[in-house]
C-alpha positions in Angstrom: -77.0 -210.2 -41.9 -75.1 -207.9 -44.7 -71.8 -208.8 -45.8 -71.3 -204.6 -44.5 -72.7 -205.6 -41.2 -70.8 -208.2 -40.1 -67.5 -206.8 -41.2 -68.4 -203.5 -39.0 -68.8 -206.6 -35.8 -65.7 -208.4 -37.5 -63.3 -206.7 -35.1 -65.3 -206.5 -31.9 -65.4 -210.6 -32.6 -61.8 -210.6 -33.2 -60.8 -209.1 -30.1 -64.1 -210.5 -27.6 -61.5 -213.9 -26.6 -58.8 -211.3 -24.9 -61.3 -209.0 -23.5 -63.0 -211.4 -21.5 -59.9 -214.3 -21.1 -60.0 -213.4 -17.3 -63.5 -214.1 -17.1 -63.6 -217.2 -20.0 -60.6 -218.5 -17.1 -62.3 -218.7 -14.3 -63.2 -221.9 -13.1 -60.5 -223.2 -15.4 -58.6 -225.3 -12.7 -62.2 -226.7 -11.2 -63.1 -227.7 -15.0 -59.8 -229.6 -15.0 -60.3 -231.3 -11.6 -63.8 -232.4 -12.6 -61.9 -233.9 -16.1 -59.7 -236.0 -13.8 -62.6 -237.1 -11.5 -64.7 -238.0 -14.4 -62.2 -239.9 -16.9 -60.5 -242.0 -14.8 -60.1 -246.0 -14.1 -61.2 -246.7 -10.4 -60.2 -249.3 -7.8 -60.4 -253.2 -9.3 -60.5 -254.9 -6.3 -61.7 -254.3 -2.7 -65.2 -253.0 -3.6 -68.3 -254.4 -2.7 -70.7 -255.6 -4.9 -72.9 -251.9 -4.5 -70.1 -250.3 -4.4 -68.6 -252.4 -8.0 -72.4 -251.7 -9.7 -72.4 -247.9 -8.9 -68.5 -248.0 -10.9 -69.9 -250.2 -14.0 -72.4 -247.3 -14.4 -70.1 -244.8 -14.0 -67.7 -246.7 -17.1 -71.2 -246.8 -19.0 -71.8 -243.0 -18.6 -68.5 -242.4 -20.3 -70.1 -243.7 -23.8 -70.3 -241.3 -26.2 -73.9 -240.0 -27.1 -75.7 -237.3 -29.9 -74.5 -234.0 -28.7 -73.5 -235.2 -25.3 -77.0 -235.4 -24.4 -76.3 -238.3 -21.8 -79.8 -239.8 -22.8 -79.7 -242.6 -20.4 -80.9 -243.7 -16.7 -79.4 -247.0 -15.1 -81.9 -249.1 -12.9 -79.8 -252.0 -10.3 -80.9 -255.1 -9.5 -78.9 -257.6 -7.3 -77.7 -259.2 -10.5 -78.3 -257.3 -13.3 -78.6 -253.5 -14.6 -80.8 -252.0 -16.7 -80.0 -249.0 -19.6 -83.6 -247.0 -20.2 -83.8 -244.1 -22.4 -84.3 -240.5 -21.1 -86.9 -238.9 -22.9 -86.4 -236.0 -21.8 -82.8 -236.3 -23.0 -83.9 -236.4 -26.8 -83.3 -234.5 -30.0 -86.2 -234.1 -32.3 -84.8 -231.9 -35.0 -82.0 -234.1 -35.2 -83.4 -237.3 -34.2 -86.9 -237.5 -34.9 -87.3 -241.7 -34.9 -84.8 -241.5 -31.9 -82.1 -243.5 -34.1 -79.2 -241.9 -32.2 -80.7 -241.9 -28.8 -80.5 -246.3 -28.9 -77.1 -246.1 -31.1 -76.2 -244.1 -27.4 -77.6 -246.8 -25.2 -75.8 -249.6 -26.9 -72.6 -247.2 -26.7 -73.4 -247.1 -22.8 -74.0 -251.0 -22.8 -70.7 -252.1 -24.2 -68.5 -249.8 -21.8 -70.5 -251.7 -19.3 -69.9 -255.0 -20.8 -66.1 -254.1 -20.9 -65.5 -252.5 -17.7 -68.1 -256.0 -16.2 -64.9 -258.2 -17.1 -62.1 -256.4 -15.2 -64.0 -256.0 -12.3 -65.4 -259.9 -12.2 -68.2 -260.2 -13.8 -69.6 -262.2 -17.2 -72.6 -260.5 -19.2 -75.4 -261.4 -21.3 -76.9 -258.3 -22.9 -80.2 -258.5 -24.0 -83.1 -256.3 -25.3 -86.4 -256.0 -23.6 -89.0 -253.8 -26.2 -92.0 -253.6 -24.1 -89.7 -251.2 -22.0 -87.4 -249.9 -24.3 -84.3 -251.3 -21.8 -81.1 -252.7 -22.4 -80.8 -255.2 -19.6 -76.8 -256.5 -18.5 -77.2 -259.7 -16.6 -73.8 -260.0 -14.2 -72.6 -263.3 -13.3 -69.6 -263.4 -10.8 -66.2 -264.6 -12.8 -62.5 -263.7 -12.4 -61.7 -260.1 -12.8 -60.4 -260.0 -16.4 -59.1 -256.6 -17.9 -58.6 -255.8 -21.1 -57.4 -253.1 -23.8 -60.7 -252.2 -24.6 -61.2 -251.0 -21.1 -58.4 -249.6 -20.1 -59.0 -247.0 -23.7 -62.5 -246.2 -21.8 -61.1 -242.9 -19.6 -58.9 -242.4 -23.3 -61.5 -242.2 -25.9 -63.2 -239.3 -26.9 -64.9 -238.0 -30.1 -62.1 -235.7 -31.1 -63.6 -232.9 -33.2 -60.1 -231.6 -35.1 -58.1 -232.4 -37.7 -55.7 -235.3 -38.1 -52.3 -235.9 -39.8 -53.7 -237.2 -43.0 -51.2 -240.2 -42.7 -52.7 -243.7 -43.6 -53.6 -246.8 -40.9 -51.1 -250.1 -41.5 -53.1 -252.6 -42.6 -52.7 -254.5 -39.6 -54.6 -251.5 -37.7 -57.5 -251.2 -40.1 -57.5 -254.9 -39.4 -57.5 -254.6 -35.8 -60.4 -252.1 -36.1 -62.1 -254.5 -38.3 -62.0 -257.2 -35.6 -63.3 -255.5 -32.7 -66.1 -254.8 -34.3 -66.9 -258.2 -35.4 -70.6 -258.9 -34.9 -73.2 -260.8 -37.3 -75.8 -258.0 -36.7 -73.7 -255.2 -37.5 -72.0 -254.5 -41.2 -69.1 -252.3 -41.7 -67.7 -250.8 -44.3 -63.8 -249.3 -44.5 -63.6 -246.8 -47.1 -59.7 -245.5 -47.3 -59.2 -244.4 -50.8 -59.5 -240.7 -51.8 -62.2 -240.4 -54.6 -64.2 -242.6 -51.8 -63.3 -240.0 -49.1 -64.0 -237.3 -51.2 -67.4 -238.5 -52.2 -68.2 -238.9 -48.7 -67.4 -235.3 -47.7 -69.7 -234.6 -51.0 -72.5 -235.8 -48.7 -71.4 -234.2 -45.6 -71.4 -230.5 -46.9 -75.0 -231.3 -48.6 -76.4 -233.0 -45.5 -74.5 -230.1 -43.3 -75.9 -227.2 -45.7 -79.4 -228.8 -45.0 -79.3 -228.9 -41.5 -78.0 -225.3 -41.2 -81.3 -224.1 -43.2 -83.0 -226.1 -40.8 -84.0 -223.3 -37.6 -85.1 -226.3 -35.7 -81.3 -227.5 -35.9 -79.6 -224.7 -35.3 -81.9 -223.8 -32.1 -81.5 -227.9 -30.7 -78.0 -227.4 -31.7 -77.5 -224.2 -29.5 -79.3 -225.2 -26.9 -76.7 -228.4 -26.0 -73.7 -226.0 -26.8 -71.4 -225.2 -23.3 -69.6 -221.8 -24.3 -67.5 -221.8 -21.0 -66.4 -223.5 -17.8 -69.2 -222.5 -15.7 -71.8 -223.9 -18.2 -70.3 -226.8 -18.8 -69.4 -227.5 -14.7 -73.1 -226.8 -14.1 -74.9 -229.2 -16.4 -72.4 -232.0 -16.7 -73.3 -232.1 -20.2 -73.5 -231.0 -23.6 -71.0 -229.7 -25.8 -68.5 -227.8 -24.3 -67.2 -225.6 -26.7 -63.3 -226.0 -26.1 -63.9 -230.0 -26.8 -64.5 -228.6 -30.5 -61.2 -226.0 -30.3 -63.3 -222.8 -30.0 -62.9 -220.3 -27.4 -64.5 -220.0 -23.9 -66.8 -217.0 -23.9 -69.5 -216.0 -21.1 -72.7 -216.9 -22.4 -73.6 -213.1 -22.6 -70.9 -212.6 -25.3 -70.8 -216.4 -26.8 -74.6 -216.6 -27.7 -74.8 -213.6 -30.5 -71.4 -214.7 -31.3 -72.6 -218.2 -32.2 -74.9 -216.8 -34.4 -72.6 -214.4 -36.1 -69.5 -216.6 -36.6 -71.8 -220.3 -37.1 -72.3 -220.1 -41.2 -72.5 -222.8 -43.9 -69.3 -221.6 -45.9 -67.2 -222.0 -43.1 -68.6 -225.1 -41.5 -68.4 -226.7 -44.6 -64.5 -225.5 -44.8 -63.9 -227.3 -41.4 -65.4 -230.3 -42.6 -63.0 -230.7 -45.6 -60.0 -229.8 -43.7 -60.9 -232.4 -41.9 -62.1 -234.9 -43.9 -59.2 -234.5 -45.9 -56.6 -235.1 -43.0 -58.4 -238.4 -41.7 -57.0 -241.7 -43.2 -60.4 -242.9 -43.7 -64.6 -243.4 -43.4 -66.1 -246.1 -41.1 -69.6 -246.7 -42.0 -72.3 -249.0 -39.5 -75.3 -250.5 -41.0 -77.6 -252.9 -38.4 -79.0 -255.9 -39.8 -82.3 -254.9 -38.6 -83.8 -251.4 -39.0 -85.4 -251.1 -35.3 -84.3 -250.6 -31.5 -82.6 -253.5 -31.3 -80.5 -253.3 -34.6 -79.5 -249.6 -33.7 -78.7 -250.7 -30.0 -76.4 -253.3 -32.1 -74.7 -250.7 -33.9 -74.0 -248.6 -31.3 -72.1 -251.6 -29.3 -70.0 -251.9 -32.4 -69.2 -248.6 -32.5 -68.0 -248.3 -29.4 -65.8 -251.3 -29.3 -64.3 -249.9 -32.8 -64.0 -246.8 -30.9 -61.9 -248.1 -27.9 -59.7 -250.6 -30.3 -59.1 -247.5 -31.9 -58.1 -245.6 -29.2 -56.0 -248.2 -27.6 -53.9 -247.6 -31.1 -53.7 -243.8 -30.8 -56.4 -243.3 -33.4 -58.7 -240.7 -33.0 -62.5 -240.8 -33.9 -65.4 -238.7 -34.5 -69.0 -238.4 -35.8 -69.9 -236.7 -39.2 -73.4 -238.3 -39.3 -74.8 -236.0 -41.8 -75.4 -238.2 -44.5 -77.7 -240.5 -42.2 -79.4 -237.9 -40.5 -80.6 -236.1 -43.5 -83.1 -239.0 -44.9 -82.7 -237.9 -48.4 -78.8 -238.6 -48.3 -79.0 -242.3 -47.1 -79.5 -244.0 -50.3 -76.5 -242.7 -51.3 -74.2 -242.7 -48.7 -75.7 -246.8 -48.6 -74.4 -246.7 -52.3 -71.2 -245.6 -51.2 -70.9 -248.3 -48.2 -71.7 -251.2 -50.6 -75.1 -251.7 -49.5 -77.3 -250.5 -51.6 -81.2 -250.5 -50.0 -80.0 -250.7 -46.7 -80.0 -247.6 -44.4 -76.6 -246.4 -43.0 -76.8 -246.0 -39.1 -73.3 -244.1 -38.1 -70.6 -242.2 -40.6 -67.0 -242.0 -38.6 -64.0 -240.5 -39.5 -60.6 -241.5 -38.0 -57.2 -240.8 -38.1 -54.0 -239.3 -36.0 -54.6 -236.5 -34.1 -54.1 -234.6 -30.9 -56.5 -234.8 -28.7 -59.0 -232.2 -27.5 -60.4 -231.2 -23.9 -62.4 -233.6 -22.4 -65.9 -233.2 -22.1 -68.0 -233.9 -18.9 -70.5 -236.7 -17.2 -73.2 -236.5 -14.8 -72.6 -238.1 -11.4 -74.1 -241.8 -10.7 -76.2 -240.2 -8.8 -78.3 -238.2 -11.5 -78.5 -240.9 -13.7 -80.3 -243.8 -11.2 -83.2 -244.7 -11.4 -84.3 -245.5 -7.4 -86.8 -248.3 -7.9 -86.2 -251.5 -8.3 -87.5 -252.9 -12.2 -89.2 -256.1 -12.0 -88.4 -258.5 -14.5 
């Protein structure tokens, strides 16, 4: 589009949010019930052991995942419960080797694994790869809670800017702990120059993507512009989780495509860069299912220890996405060769509106797997 044409639709843009606020607000009120319904801690005791596997599912689904894409089903047994990928839940343009999709499972896994403890069981997690299924063995033990889980309803990947103020030491400490596994490296970059040559990679990886059609349309297509969308899929990215407005579809779709362009997506990344106090980078020992399922129970657990501080987190994956960026950004994490699995920046910050979950329900599997 001319630079002429889209300042003749500049002010129809400008003034589209209070034209249609009424209609953006409805629904508002039920969006905020269903917030509260979904992020919440449930009853500890009292429940029955159906009743105490339906909740660790509903802990699990809480996991973050690529664009909210929930790509996970959950098969019970009487002592044990399965995470299986949704292929119909995948990203291609994005995800092509379906990298992010078992980062997401091992996400799911570890909220499982923490919320198994406070209500009285011990795991074992392994990793079955002639089914693609993260299987949680649950032993009965004392009902043990923990930090970790009760920062499970808190966390979320907050999409904004931070207050630029640096971690103690004792935090990025703390951070560096809960992570602790011998399959999983990270790397803690704080200073500036490092930051900065970070961000270098996100604005090339982001420009990329944005040239790509095939990301732009998978991108769309998970985007939630309003209440009602976002209500009636349980999914996606709702676009008030990211601080945009809520728009009917109608008016938010040409919109998206008017206002979503790669000078001022690569502005909001530096702002925010810039105000985080540093870069977490993941590497797996192993580049497979089982190393990225690693990496995503890593994340996680450095995503609840942060969150259980007040730190906020979120993704800026670009320069593992885009394949030609990941020697570098390796470079940059201190190992060189290897291929980087997640980039996150974290920092102070407000937080944003939740977005949702599926019900149990939707994400069962009914049969029984035999193991």
């Amino acid at each position: 589009m001319r630079r002429r044409q889209v300042l003749a639709y500049a002010p129809a843009v400008l003034t589209l949010p209070t034209l249609v606020s009424s209609c953006a607000s409805v629904g508002a009120e039920d969006y905020h019930q269903r917030v509260r319904d979904t992020w919440r801690i449930g009853p500890l005791e009292g429940l029955s052991v159906p009743a105490r596997m339906r909740e660790l599912v509903r802990y699990a689904t809480l996991a973050p995942s690529s664009h909210n894409t929930q790509c996970w089903r959950f098969a019970l047994e009487s002592d044990a419960i399965s995470i299986l990928p949704d292929w119909s839940r995948r990203c291609p343009a994005v995800d092509p080797d379906d990298h992010h999709l078992f980062v997401s499972l091992g996400c799911a896994a570890e909220n499982l694994v923490q919320a198994a403890r406070a209500l009285g069981f011990d795991s074992d997690v392994t990793f079955a790869a002639y089914r693609d299924a993260v299987r949680v063995s649950l032993m009965p033990a004392a009902p043990k809670s923990s930090a970790l889980f009760e920062a499970i309803p808190q966390r979320q990947s907050t999409r904004g800017e931070y207050d630029g103020k640096p971690l103690a030491v004792d935090e990025l400490q703390a951070l560096e702990r809960a992570v602790a596994d011998a399959g999983v490296h990270l790397a803690v970059l704080t200073i500036p120059q490092a930051i900065e040559a970070v961000l270098e990679l996100v604005i090339e990886g982001n420009t990329a993507q944005m040239d790509d059609p095939a990301f732009v349309s998978e991108l769309t297509h998970w985007i939630r512009f309003n209440q009602t969308e976002a209500l009636t899929r349980g999914d996606g990215l709702y676009a008030a989780s990211s601080g945009n407005p809520t728009l009917p579809s109608w008016v938010a779709r040409p919109v998206f495509r008017l206002a979503f362009r790669t000078g001022s997506e690569n502005d909001k990344y530096a702002r925010q860069m810039r105000s985080s106090a540093g870069v977490a980078v993941f590497i797996a020992a192993s580049e497979d299912k089982a190393g990225w399922i690693a990496v995503g129970r890593a994340f996680e657990r450095f995503a609840l220890q942060a969150t259980a501080m007040g730190v906020r987190t979120a993704h800026l994956n670009q320069p593992v996405e885009v394949a030609s960026l990941r020697a570098p950004m390796a470079t940059l994490a201190g190992v060189p060769g290897q291929r980087p699995d997640l980039v996150i920046r974290f920092g102070r910050g407000p937080t944003m509106t939740p977005s949702l979950r599926r019900p149990v329900r939707a994400v069962l599997v009914d049969e029984r797997i035999a193991v």
